[in-house]
C-alpha positions as CSV (number, residue, x, y, z in Angstrom):
1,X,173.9,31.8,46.4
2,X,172.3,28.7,46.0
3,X,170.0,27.3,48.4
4,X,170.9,23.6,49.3
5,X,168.6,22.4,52.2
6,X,166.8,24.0,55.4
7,X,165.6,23.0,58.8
8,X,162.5,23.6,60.6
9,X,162.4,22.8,64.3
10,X,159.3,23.5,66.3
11,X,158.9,23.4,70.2
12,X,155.8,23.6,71.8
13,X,155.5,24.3,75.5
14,X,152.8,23.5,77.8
15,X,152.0,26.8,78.2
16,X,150.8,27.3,74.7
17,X,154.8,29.1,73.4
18,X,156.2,28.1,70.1
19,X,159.9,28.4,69.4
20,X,160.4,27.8,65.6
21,X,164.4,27.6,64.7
22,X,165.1,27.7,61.2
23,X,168.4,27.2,59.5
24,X,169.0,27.5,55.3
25,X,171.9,26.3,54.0
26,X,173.4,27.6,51.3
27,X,176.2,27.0,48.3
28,X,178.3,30.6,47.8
29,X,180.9,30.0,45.7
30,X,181.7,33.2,45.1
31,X,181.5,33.6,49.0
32,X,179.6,36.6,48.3
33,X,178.3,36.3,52.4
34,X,181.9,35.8,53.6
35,X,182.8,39.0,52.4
36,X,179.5,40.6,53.4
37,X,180.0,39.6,56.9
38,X,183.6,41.1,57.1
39,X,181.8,44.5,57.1
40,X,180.3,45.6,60.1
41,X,177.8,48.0,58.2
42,X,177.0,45.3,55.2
43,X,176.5,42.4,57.7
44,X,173.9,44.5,59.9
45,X,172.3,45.8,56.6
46,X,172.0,42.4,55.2
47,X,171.0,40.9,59.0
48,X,168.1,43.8,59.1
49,X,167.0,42.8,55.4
50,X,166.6,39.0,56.1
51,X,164.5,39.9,59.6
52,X,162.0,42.2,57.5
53,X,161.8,39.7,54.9
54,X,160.6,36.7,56.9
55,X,158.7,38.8,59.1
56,X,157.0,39.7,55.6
57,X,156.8,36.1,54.7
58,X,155.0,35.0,58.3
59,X,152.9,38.0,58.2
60,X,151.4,36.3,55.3
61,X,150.5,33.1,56.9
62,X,147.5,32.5,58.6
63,X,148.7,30.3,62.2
64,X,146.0,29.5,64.3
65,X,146.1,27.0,68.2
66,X,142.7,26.1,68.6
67,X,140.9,28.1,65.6
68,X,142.7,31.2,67.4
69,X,145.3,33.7,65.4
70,X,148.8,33.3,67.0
71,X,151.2,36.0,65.3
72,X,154.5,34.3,64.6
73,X,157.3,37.2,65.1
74,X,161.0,36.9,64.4
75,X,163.3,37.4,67.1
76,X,166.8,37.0,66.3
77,X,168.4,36.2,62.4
78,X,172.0,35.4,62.2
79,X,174.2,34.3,59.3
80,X,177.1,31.7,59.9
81,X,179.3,29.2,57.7
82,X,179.0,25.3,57.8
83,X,183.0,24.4,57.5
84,X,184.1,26.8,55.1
85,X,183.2,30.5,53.6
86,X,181.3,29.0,50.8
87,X,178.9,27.3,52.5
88,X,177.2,30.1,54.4
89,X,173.6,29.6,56.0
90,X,171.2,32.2,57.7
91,X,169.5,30.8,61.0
92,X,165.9,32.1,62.4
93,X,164.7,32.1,65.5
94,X,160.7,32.7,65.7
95,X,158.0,32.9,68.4
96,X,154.0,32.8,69.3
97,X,152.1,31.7,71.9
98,X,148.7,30.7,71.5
99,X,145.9,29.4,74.4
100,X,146.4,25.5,74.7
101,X,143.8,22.5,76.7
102,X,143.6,19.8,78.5
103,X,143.0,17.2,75.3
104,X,143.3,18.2,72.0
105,X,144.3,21.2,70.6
106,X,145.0,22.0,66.6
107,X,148.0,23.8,65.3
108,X,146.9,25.0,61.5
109,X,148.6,26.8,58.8
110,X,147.2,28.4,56.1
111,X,150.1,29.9,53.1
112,X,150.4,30.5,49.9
113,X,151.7,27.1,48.2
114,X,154.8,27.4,46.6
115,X,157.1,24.2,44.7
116,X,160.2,23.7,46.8
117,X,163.6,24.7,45.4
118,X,165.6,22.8,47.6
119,X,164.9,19.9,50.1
120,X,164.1,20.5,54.0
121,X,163.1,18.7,57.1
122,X,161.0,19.5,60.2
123,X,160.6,18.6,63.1
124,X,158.2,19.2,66.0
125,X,158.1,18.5,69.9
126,X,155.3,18.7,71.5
127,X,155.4,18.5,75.8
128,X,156.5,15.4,77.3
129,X,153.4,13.2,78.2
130,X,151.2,14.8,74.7
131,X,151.1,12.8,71.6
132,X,150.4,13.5,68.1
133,X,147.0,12.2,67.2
134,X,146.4,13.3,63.4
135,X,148.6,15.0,61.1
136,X,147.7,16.8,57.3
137,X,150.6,18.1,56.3
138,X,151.0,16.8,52.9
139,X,153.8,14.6,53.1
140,X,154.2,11.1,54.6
141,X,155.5,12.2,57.9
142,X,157.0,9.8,61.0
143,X,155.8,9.9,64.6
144,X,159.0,9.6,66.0
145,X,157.6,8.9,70.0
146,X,154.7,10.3,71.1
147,X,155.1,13.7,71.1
148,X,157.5,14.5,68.4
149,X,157.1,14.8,64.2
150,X,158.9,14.5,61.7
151,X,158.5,15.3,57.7
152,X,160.5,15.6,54.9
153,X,159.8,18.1,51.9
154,X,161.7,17.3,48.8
155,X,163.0,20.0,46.1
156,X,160.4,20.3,43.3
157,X,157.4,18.9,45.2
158,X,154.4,21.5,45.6
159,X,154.0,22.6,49.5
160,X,150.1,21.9,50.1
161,X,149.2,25.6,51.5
162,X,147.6,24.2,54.6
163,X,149.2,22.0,57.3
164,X,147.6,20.8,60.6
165,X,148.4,19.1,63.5
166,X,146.3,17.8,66.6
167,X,147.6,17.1,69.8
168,X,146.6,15.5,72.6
169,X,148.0,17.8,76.0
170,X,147.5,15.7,79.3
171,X,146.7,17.3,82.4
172,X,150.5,17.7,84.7
């Protein structure tokens, strides 16, 4: 298989939940997944594999709201084709919750830098009424409105290791 882009989407709640939804696409043109998911057993092998290996992959990452360690924890994996059987792609979903504020609050991200083998965008919404105040994340990145992020990571760049966010979080 042969990764070919990825999406990060990050929603933050006003009471301090992230839902993280990430979807890989992929190139199989051996359709190697196609034929995988025709087996009952294979598919919930492979589905089990890919849960343990991105819980692996969170678990070491250091996510802190507020200078406080949030545990990121995968809740569902699934695998599904774009249009055709060669062009699977396998789609998280992830949560934490962390302690949010009245005014600003940090998300930060400490992880192991790695260069990226394929390209990828993410995007964040924070609640309605917050905006985004300052933003690290090693990329030029776009304040869509006030509350929601975008950034684009491009296939061979070096991911910094660190990423942080502050947001401003009004009172309802």
């Amino acid at each position: 298989m042969i990764p070919i882009y990825a999406h990060g989407f990050f929603n933050v709640c006003r009471d301090g939940s992230v839902t993280q939804l990430i979807i890989f696409e992929y190139l199989d043109p051996g359709m190697e997944y196609f034929k995988l998911v025709r087996s009952k057993r294979g598919y919930a092998k492979e589905l089990a594999t890919l849960r343990r290996n991105m819980q692996l992959f969170l678990d070491a990452e250091d996510v802190r709201i507020n200078n406080e360690r949030v545990y990121p924890r995968v809740v569902s994996v699934d695998i599904g084709f774009s249009g055709s059987k060669d062009r699977p792609y396998i789609k998280y979903l992830v949560r934490f919750k962390g302690k949010l504020r009245d005014g600003d609050n940090i998300y930060e991200d400490s992880y192991e830098s790695e260069v990226a083998e394929y390209d990828y965008v993410v995007t964040w919404v924070f609640p309605e009424g917050s905006s985004i105040i300052k933003v690290d994340v090693g990329y030029e990145y776009k304040v869509v409105s006030d509350n929601i992020l975008t950034f684009f990571v491009p296939e061979g760049s070096e991911t910094p290791g660190y990423e942080s966010i502050v947001f401003r979080l009004g009172s309802v």
